[in-house]
C-alpha positions as CSV (number, residue, x, y, z in Angstrom):
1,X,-27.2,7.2,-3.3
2,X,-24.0,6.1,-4.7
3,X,-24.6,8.4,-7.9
4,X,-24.9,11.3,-5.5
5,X,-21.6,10.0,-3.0
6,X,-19.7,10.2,-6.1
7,X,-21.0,13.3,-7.8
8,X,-20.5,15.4,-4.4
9,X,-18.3,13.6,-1.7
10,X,-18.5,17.0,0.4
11,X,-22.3,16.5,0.6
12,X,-22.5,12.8,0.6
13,X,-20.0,13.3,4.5
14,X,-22.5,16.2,6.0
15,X,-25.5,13.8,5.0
16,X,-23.8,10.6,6.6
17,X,-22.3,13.1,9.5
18,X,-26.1,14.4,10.4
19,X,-27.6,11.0,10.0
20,X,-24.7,9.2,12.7
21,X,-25.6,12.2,14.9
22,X,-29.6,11.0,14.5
23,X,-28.8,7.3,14.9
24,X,-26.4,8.5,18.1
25,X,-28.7,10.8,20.0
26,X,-31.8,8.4,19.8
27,X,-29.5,6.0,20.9
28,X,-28.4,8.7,23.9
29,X,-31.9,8.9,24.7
30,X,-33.1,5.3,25.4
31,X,-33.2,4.7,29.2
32,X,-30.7,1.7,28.5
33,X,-27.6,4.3,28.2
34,X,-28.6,5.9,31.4
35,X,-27.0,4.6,34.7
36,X,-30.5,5.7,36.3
37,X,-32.7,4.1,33.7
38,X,-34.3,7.3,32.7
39,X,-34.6,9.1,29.4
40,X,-31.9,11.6,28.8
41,X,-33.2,15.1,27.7
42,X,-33.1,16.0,23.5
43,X,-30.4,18.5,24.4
44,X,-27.9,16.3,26.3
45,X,-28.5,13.7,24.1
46,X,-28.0,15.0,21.0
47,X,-24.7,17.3,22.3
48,X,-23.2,14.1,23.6
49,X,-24.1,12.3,20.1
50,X,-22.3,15.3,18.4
51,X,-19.2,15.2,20.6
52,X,-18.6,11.8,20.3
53,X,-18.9,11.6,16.1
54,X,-17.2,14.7,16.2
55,X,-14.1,13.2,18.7
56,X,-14.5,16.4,20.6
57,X,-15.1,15.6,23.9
58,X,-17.2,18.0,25.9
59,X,-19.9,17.1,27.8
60,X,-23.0,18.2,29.3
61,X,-23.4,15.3,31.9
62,X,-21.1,13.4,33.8
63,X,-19.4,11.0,31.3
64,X,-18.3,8.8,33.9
65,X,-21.1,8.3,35.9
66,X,-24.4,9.7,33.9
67,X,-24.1,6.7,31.2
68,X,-24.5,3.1,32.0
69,X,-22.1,0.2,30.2
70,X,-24.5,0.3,26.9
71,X,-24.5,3.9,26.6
72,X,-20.1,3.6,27.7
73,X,-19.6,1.0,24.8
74,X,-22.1,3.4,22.3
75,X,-19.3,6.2,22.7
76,X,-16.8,3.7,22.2
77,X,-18.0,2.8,19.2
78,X,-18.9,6.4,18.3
79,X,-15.4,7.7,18.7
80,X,-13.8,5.2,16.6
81,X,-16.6,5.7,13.4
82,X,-16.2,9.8,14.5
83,X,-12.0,9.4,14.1
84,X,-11.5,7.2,11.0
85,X,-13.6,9.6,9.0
86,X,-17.2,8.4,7.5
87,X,-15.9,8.4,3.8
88,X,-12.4,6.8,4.7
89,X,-14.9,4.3,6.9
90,X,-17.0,3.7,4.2
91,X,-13.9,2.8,2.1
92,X,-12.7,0.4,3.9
93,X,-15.9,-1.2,4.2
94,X,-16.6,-1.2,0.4
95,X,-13.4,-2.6,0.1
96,X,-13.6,-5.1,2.6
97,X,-16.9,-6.3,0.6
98,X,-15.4,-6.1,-2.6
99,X,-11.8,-6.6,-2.4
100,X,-11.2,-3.8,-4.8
101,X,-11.2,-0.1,-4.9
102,X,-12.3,1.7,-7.9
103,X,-11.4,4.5,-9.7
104,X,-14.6,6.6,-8.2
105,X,-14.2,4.7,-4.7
106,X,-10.6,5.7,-4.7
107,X,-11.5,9.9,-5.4
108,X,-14.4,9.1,-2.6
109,X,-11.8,8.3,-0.2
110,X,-9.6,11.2,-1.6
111,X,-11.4,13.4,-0.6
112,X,-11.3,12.4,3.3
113,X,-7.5,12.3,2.9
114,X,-6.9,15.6,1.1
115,X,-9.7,18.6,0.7
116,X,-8.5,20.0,-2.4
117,X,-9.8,16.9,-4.4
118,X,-13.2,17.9,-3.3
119,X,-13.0,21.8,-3.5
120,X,-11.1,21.8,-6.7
121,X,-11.9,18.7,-8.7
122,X,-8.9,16.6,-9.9
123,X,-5.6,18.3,-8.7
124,X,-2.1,17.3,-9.6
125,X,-0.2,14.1,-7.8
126,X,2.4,15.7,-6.5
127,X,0.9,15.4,-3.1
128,X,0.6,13.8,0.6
129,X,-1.0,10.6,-0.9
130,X,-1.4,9.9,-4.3
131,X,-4.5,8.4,-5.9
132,X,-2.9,5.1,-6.9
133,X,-1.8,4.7,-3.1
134,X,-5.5,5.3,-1.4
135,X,-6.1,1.1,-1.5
136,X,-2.9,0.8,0.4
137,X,-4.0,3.8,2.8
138,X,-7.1,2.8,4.0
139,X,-5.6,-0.7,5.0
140,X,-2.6,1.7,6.9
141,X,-6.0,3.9,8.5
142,X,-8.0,0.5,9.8
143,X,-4.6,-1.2,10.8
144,X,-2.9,1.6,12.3
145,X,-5.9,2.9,14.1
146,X,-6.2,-0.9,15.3
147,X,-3.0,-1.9,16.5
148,X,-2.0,1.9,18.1
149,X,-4.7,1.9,20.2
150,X,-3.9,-2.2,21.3
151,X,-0.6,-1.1,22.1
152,X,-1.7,1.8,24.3
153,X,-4.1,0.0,25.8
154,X,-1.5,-3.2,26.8
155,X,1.0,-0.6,28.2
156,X,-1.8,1.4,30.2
157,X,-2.9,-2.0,31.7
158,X,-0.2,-2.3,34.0
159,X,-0.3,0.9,35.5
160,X,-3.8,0.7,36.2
161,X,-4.0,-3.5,37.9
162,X,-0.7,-2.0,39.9
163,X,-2.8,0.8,41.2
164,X,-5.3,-1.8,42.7
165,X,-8.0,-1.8,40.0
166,X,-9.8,-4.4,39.2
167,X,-8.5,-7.1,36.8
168,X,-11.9,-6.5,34.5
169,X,-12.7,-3.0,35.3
170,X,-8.8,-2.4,34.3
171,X,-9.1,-4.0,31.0
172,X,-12.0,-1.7,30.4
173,X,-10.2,1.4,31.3
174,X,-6.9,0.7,29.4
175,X,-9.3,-0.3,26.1
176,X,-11.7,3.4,26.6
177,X,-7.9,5.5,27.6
178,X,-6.3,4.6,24.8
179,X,-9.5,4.9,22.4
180,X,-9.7,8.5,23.9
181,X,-6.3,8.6,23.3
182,X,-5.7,8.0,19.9
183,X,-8.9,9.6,18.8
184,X,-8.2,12.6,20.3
185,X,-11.7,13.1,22.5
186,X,-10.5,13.2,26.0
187,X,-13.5,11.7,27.6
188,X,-12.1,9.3,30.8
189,X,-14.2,6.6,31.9
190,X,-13.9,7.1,36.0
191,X,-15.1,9.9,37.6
192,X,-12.0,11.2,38.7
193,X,-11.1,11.3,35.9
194,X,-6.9,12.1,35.3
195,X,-6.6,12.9,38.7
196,X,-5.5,9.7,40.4
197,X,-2.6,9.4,37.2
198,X,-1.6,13.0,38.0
199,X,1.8,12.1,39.4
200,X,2.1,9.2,37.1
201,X,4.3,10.4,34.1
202,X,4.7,6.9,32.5
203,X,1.0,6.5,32.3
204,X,0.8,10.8,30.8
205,X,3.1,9.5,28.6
206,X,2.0,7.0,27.2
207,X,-1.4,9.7,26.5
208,X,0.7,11.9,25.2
209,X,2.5,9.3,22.6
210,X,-1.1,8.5,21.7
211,X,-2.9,11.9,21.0
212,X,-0.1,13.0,19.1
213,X,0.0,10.0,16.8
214,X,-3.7,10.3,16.5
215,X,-3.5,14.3,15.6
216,X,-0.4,13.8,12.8
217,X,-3.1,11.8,10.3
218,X,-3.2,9.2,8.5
219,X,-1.2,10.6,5.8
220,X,2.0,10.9,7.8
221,X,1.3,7.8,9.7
222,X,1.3,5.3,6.0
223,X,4.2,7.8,5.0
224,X,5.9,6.8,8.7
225,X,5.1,3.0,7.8
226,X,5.9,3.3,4.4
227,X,10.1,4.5,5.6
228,X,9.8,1.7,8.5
229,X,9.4,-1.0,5.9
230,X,11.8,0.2,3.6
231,X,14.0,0.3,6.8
232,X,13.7,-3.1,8.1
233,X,14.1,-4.3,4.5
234,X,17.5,-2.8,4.2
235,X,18.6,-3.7,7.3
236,X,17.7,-7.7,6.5
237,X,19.5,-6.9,3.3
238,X,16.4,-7.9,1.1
239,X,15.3,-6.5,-2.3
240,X,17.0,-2.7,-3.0
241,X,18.2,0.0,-1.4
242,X,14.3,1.4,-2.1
243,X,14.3,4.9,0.2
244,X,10.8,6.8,0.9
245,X,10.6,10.4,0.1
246,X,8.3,12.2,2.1
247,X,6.1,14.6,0.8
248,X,5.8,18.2,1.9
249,X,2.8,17.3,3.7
250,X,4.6,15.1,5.7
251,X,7.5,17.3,6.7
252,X,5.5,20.5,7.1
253,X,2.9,18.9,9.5
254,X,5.8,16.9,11.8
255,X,8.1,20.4,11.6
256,X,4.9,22.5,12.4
257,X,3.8,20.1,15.0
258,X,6.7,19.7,17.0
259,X,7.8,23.6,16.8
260,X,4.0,24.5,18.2
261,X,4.3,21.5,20.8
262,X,7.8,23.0,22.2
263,X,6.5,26.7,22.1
264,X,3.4,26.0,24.0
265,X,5.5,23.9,26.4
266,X,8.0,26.9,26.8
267,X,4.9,29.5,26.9
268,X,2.9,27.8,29.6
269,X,6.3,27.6,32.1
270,X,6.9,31.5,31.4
271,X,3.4,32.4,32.2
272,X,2.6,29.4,34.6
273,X,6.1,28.8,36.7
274,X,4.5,31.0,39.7
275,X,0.7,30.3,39.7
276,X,0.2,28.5,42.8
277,X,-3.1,26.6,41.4
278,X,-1.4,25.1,38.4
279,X,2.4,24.9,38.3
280,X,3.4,27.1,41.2
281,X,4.0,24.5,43.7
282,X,5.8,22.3,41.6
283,X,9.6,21.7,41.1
284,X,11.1,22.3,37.9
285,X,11.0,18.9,36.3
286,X,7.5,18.8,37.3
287,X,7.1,22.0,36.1
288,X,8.4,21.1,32.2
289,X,6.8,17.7,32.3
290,X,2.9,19.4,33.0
291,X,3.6,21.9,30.5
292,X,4.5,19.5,27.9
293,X,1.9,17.7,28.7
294,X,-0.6,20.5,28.4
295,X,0.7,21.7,25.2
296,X,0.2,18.2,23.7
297,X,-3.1,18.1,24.7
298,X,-4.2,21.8,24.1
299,X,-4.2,20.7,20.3
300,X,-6.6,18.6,20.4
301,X,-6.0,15.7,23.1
302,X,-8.5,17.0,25.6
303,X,-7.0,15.4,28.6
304,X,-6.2,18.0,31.8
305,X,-4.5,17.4,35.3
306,X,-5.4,21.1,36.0
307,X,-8.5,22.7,36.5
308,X,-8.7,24.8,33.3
309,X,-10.2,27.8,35.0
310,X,-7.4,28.1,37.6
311,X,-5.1,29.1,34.5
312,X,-4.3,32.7,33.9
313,X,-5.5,34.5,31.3
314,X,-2.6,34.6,29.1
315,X,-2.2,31.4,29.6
316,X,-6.0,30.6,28.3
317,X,-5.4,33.4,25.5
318,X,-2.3,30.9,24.6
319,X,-4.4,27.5,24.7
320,X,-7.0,29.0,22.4
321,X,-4.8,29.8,19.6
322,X,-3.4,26.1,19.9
323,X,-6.5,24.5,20.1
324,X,-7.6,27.0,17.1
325,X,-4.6,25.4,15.0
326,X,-5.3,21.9,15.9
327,X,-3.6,19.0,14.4
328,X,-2.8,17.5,11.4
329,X,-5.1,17.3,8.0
330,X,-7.0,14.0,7.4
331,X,-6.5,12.9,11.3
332,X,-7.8,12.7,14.5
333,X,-7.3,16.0,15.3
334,X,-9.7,19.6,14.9
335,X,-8.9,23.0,14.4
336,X,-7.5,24.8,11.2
337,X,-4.4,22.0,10.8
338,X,-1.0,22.7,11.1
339,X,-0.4,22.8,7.4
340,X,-2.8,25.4,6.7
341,X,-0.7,27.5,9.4
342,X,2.6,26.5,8.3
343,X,1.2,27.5,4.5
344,X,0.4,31.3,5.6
345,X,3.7,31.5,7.2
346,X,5.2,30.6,4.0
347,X,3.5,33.0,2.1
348,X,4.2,35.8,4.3
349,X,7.6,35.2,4.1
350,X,7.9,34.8,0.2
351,X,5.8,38.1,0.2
352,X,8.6,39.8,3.0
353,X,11.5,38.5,0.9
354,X,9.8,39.7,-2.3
355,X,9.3,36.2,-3.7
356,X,6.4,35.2,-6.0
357,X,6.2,31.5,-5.5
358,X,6.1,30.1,-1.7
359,X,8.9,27.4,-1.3
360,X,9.5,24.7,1.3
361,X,11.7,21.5,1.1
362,X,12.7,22.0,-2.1
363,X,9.3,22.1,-3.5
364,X,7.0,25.1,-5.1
365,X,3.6,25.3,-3.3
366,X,1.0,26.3,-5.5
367,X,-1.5,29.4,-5.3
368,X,-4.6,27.7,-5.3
369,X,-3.2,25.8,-1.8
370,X,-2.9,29.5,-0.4
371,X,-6.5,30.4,-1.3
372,X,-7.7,27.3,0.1
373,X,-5.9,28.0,3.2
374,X,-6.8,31.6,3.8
375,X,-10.5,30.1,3.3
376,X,-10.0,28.0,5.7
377,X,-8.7,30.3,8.5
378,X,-11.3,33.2,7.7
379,X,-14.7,30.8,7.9
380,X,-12.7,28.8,10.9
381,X,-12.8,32.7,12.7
382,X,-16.0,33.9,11.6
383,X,-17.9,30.4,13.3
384,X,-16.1,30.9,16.5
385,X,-16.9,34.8,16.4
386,X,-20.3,33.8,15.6
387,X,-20.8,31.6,18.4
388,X,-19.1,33.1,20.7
389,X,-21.4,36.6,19.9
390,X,-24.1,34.2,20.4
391,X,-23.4,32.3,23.5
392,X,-22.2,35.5,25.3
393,X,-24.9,37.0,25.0
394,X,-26.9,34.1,26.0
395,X,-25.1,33.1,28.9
396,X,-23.6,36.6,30.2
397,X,-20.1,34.6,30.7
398,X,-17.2,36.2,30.6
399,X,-15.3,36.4,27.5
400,X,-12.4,34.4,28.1
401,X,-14.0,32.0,29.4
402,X,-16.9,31.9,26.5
403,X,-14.3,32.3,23.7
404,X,-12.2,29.3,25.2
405,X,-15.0,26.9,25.2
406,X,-16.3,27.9,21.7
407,X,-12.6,27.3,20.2
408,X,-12.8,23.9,22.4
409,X,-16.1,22.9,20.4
410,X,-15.0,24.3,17.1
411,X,-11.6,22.5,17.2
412,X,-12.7,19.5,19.0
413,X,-10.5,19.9,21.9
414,X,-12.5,19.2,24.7
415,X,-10.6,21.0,27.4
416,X,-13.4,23.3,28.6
417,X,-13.6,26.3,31.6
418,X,-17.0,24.9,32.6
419,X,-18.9,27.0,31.2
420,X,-20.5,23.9,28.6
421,X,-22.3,21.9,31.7
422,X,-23.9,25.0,32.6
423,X,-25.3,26.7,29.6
424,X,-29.3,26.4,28.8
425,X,-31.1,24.2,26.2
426,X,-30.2,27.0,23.6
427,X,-26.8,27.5,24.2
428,X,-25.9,24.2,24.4
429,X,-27.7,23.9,20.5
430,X,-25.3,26.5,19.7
431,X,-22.2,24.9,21.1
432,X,-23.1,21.1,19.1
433,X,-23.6,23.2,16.1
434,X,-20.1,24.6,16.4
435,X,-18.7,21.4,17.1
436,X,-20.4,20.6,13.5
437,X,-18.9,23.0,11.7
438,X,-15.3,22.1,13.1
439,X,-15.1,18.3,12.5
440,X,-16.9,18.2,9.3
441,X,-14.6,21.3,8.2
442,X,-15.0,24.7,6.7
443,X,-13.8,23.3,3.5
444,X,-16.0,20.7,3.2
445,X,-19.3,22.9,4.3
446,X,-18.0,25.5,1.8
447,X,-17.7,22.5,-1.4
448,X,-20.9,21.3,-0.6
449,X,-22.8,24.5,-0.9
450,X,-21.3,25.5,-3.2
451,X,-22.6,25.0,-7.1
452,X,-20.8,22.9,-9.5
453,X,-17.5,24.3,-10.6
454,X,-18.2,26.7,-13.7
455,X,-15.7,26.9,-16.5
456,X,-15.1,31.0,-17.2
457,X,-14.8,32.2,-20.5
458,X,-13.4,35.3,-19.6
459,X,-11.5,37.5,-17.3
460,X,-12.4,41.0,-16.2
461,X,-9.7,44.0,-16.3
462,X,-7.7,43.8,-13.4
463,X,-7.4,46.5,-10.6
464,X,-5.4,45.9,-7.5
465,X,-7.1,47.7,-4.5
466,X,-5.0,48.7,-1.4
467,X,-3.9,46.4,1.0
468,X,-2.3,46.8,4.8
């Protein structure tokens, strides 16, 4: 086993990904993590087993109320093995045990952290995370992940005893929020759901704070931690004046995700400001606050104070390109990733302005990144095509709504029209194997089928067919 983890990480995460999802839908099934004491059916149990390993957060039951505490603390756990990653997880474990990271445990947790060691073999350094700095991640991913969602949870607690809840059934809440929070899944643990915290913009906030540190990664979140400590050391006027570069990674995924965040925002009041079953009957504050709060969660968040359906369809058109992009690489987060998008821009620009190399920061992005990216986008359409071909013709839904849920699934969103709870045995099969194909990514499916990288001897003649 740990010849074959090393040989092919890409394998080694679809074999530990399909096992969880065993371990997790035999553990859905047992009458204990029903509320009624009854068996749950093969198909809900195994959807629910793949939406909570794969932090997406569609359901086919009633999360609040079809579960019992056992099967409630079983998605907690779930979520947070789903988020960290199983080769970052197994990591940390290993080095836990061993207090030391080696030179093939370092690549294994690469890989999690940055696809191209895994597609491509080694690659050059000059990247988000370098291979020297993978011990010192994996503490930032199991601390980060830890004390983020502590911090949620203490400032959701509040909110939640002032609302009358129960002291111990608060606790619980502010805990399973803030998990859903961080690890972008969206799953609430009251039946309500967000509806009694509609109004309440401190407590929307504080989701909103969470999701999006969750959907950055764990790359930008050590490179964050990294400039804090430099910070605080300059300011107590210890050791040099030591200042963090970031990385392209780092810039293009905060630039990316803050520009998509604001035009989803804007997009949403344009096409929104006068539907009377969304944003219609509010003010204006109201009316910027909701969309905000939408866009945030559109990438990948999963949390809703609408009814999705009531949107129009525009606004649904709008929503599945954002939850099609996703979040940030190596995070919480589903979808394409921001990078890959911002990548493609840059490379239709350098091919508008008649440039050969794409440029950003100050930096040359290499070709290979391109391909990898254009890989990425074109298997990331053809599953969703797929499945949606599939489920349409299965269910006899209409397309908006069909093609809404199927991005939801592929990029782990978990905002959904509906149409999940209702579909048949076979449909809902379809719908956890797109949720598959989504969280452990394109890339990594791609790598592992793959066979071993062949060393070419020779080049054919070159002819350059017509293109556009």
């Amino acid at each position: 086993m740990r010849e074959f983890s090393e040989k092919s990480p890409s394998r080694f995460a679809i074999l530990i990904f399909a096992s969880l999802i065993l371990i997790f839908t035999v553990l859905f099934s047992l009458p204990i993590s029903a509320a009624s004491g009854k068996v749950t059916g093969l198909a809900d149990a195994l959807f629910t087993a793949v939406s909570v390993i794969c932090v997406t957060g569609l359901a086919t039951v009633d999360m609040a109320t079809h579960w019992s505490v056992f099967g409630h603390v079983v998605i907690y756990i779930g979520v947070q093995i789903g988020a960290l990653g199983v080769l970052t997880l197994a990591s940390i474990l290993g080095l836990v045990i061993s207090r030391r990271l080696g030179l093939r445990a370092r690549l294994i947790a690469a890989s999690d952290t940055n696809p191209l060691r895994m597609h491509h073999g080694p690659v050059a350094e000059g990247q988000a995370v370098r291979l020297g700095e993978i011990g010192s991640l994996l503490a930032t991913v199991a601390i980060s992940a830890l004390v983020i969602e502590l911090v949620i949870a203490a400032l959701l607690l509040p909110r939640m005893l002032i609302d009358g809840i129960p002291v111990g059934e608060a606790i619980w809440h502010s805990l399973y929020y803030s998990a859903m929070a961080f690890t972008n899944t969206g799953f609430a643990p009251n039946a309500e759901g967000l509806t009694p915290f509609a109004n309440d913009y401190f407590f929307l906030t504080i989701l909103m704070v969470g999701v999006f540190l969750g959907a950055i990664g764990f790359p930008v979140i050590y490179a964050l931690a990294r400039t804090l400590g430099a910070w605080r050391k300059r300011k107590k006027g210890h050791g040099p004046d030591l200042r963090v570069r970031w990385s392209v990674h780092v810039k293009l995924t905060l630039v990316t995700s803050a520009l998509l965040i604001v035009a989803g925002a804007v997009l949403y009041i344009v096409l929104e400001f006068d539907n009377p079953k969304t944003f219609g009957t509010l003010n204006a504050g109201d009316t910027v606050f909701q969309s905000f709060f939408l866009s945030v969660m559109t990438r990948s968040g999963g949390f809703s104070t609408i009814n999705i359906p009531d949107l129009n369809g525009s606004s649904l058109l709008v929503t599945d390109m954002l939850m099609f992009i996703g979040g940030g690489s190596a995070s919480t987060a589903g979808g394409i990733k921001v990078t890959t998008l911002a990548v493609l821009f840059l490379a239709a620009f350098a091919e508008a302005r008649g440039v050969q190399d794409m440029e950003s920061f100050g930096r040359r992005i290499p070709g290979d990144v391109l391909r990898l990216g254009v890989s990425v986008v074109l298997w990331g359409a053809t599953t969703v095509a797929v499945s949606s071909i599939l489920i349409l013709q299965i269910s006899k839904a209409p397309l908006d709504f069909v093609l809404f849920d199927v991005i939801s699934a592929f990029a782990t969103s978990g905002l959904t029209t509906g149409l999940t709870a209702s579909l048949p045995d076979a449909g809902v099969y379809i719908m956890a194997a797109t949720m598959f194909m989504g969280r452990v990514g394109t890339v990594t499916l791609a790598a592992a089928l793959a066979a071993s990288q062949r060393q070419q001897l020779y080049k054919r003649p070159e002819e350059r067919p017509i293109v556009g």
